[in-house]
N, C-alpha and C positions, 0 to 999 in steps of 0.2 A: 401555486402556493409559494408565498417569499416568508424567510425563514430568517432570522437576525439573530445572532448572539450579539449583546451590549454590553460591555468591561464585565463578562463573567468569571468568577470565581469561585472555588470549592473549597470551605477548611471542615474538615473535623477535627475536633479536638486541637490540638498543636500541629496535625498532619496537614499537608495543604496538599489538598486531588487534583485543583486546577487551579492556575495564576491565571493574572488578569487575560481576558483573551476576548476579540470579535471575530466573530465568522458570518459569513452571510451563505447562506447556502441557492448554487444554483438551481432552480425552479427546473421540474420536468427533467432532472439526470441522473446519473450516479455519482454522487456523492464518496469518495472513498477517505476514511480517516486509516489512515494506515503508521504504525507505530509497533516498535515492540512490547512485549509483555507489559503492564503497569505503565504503558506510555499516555493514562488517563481518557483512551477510547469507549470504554464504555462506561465511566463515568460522566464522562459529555454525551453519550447517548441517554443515560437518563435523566439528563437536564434538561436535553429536547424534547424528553418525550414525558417529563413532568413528574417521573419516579423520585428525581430528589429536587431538592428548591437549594439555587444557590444562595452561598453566604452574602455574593453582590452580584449585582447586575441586573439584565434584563433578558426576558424572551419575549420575542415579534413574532409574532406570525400575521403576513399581511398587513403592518404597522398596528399592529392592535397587540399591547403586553399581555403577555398570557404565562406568566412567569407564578402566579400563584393559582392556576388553573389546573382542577385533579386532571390525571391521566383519563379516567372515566370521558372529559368533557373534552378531550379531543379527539380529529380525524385522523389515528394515525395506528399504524400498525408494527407489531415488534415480533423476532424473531431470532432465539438465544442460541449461542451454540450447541446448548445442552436441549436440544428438542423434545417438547412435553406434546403428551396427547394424552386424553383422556381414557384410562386402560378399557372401562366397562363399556365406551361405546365404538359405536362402526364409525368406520373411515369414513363414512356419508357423515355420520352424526356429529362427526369431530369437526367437518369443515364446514358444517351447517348452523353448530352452535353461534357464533358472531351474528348470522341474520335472525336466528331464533329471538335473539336476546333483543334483537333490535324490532321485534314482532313482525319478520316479513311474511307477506303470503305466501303458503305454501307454495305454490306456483311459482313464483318467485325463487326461491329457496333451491328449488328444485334443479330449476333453471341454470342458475350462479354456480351450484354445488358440481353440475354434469358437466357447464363451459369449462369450469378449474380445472378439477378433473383431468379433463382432455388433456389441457392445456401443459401440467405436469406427468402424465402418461400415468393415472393410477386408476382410470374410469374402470379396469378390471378388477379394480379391488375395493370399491366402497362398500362391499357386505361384511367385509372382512374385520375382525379388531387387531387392534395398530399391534398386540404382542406376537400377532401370527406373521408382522412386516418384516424386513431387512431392513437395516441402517437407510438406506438410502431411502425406501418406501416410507417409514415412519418420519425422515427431514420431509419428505415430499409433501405427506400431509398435514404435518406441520407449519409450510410452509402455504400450502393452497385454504388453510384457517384463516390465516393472516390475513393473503392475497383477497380472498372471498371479499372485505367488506367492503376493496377499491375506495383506499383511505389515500387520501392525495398526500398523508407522508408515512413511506418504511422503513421503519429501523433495523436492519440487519447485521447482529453483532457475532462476526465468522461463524455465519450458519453452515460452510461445509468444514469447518477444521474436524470433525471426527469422523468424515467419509473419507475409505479410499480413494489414491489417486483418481481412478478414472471416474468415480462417481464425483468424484468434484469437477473435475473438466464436462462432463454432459451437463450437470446443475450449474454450474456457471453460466455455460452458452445461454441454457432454458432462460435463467434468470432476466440476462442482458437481453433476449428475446421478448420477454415480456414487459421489458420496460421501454423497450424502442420506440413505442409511440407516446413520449414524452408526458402523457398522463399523470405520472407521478413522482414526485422528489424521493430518492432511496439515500439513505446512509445507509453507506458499508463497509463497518469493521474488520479488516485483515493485519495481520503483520507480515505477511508475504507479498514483498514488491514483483513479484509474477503479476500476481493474482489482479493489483491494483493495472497495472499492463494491458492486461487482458479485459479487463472490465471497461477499462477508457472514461471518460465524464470526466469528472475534476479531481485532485488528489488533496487531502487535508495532513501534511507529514508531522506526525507525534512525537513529542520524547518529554519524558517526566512532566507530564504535565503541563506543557507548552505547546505553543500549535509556534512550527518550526518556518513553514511555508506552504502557499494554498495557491492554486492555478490550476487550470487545464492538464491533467495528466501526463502528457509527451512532453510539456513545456517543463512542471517539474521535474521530471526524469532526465531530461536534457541539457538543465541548468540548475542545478541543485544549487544555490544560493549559501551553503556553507560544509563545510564537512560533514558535519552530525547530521545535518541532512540526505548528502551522496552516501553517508554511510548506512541509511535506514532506506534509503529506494535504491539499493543494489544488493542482491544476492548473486552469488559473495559477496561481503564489502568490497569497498573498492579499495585498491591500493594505492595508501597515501606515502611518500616520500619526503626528508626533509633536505630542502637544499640553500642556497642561495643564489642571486642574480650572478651571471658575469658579463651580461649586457641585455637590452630586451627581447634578442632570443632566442635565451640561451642561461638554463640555469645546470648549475654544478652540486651534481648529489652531495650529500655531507659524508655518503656511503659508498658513493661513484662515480662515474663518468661525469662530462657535459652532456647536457640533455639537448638539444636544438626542438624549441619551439614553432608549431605555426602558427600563420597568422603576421598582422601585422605589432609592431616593436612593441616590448609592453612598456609602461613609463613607471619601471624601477630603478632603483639605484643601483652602482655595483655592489655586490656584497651583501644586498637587503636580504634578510631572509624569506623563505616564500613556501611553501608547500606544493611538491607533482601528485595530483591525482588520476590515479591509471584506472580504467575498469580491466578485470580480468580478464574479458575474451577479447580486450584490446592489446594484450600481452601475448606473442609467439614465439615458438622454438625455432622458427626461419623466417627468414626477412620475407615482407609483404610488400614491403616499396623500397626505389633505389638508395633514398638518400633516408631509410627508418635509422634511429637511434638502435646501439647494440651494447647488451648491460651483459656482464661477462658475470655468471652467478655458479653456487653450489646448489646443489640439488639436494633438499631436506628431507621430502615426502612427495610421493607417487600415491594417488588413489584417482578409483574408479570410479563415474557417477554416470550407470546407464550409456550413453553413447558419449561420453565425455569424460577427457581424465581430465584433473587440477592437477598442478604439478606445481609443491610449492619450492621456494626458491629463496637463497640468503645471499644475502649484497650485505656485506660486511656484517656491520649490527641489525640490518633492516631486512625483514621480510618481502618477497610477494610472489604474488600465486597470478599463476597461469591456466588461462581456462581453454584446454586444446582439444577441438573435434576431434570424436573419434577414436580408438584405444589404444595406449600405447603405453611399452615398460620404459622408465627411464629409471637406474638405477641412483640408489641413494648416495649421496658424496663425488657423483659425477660433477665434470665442471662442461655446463652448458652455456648459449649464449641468447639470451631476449631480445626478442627485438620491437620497437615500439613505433608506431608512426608519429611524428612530430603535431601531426594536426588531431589526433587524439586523447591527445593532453589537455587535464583539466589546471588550472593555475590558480592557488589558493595564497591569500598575505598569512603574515606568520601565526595571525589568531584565527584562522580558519574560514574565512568569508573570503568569497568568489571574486577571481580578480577576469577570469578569462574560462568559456567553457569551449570545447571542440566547434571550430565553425564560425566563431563570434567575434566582434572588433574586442580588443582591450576594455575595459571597463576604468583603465587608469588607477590609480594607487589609492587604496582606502584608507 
């Protein structure tokens, strides 16, 4: 199934949900729109799935507009964070309804209901009604509704944000499992660039209402094409810096040191202004190579995440946080020293667009 969005847009009233935007979605993958809060993901999921009709544009499916087509009258299946089941019937009944409606033989019905089932580990529970489930049993069967009708498109809009963690790590794998044999086109709604990580396919990166950059997954994560973008596909954000050139490479914090760049020379001027973007776990409290950059900082805040402290950190007026294996106290108003690899520098021009990512030639001056 091939999927088009055509210069679509959203206004209500004076509010605008989505500005002009194309997307084309890859056939048979995971699709991930990943974005923060109101970054208009599941607004764009009910455009593709026919819940609302944009103000412009067009929807393709297969080159054929289907932009004024009820939700009724397509192949496609939807699944909210807020997961409904129907209280007064069994967990058979709930994930049988979609073929009923569609008059399948029993036999049939029966068939599909018991493969799902399996398939999400609830086959011991279809006698059961959904209020007698756990969180994760009642997503389950909510989500094997869905799966049952093997609609060649799923819309999933963060169906595990209200499971704990570890029911969201087994649902995730399952999920990716069932879509491995390319069968079907999935959208799926996160705001956690983990998640989008883990899931792999393509990534759609969100923010107010914009689609920011769209590719291959590891490729946007690897090359975030502007800051707004490295800032929503990294958790932590990343840490941005502001400096200028002192040759190409080699820029001078406005807060610190000379930084030495790798890579070959970037083609800035002296003096230009330019933006260092660091990710956190590329930030250390001990040098990891001979010739790493060392940022002599004070120590603001110590906290603990699981097998991992951050340890944030003040270089004059400028913040950044360190993300160190492992647990460790490091007291507050200490003066430590970071140290950074030179080829792990991302290199941003003064309005935020990618001039150099770790690993890549220059991009030369935008």
């Amino acid at each position: 199934m091939k999927l088009q969005l055509k210069d679509i847009s959203l206004r209500v009233g004076a509010e605008t949900h989505l500005y002009p935007l194309d997307l084309e979605l890859v056939p048979g993958t995971i699709n991930v729109l990943l974005g923060p809060t109101q970054a208009g993901k599941t607004t764009l999921m009910r455009v593709i799935a026919g819940l609302d009709r944009p103000t412009e544009g067009r929807v393709l499916v297969d080159g054929k507009d289907v932009t004024g087509v009820s939700v009724r009258d397509r192949k496609l299946a939807m699944v909210y964070q807020q997961f409904v089941n129907y209280p007064a019937m069994s967990v058979f009944d709930n994930i049988a309804a979609p073929l009923r409606l569609q008059r399948r033989p029993d036999a049939e019905v029966r068939q599909r209901v018991t493969e799902m089932a399996e398939k999400l580990h609830i086959s011991h529970l279809l006698q059961r009604l959904p209020g007698a489930l756990s969180g994760g049993q009642q997503q389950r069967c909510a989500l094997a509704r869905a799966l049952v009708k093997k609609a060649s498109l799923v819309l999933l809009d963060e169906p595990l944000v209200n499971l704990d963690y570890k029911l969201r790590e087994e649902l995730r794998a399952e999920l990716a499992s069932l879509f491995a044999d390319g069968a079907t086109t999935v959208v799926y709604a996160t705001t956690e660039p983990q998640e989008a990580l883990l899931l792999g396919g393509q990534t759609v990166v969100m923010d107010a209402g914009r689609i920011l950059q769209t590719g291959p997954t590891l490729d946007t994560y690897s090359k975030p094409i502007s800051i707004r973008s490295a800032a929503i596909f990294n958790d932590p954000p990343m840490n941005v810096l502001a400096g200028r050139m002192e040759d190409g490479h080699t820029v001078r914090l406005d807060d610190g040191p000379v930084l030495r760049i790798g890579g070959p020379a970037l083609e800035l001027a002296k003096g230009q202004p330019c933006k260092v973007g660091i990710r956190c776990h590329h930030v250390a409290l001990t040098p990891r190579v001979a010739q790493g950059n060392r940022i002599d900082c004070t120590v603001d805040l110590s906290e603990l995440s699981g097998s991992e402290t951050y340890v944030h950190l003040r270089l004059g007026g400028a913040g950044l946080v360190a993300q160190v294996p492992g647990v460790h106290s490091v007291a507050i108003d200490a003066q430590v020293q970071a140290w950074v690899d030179p080829q792990e520098l991302f290199i941003f021009d003064a309005d935020g667009a990618l001039l150099r990512a770790p690993g890549e030639a220059s991009h030369g001056a935008h």
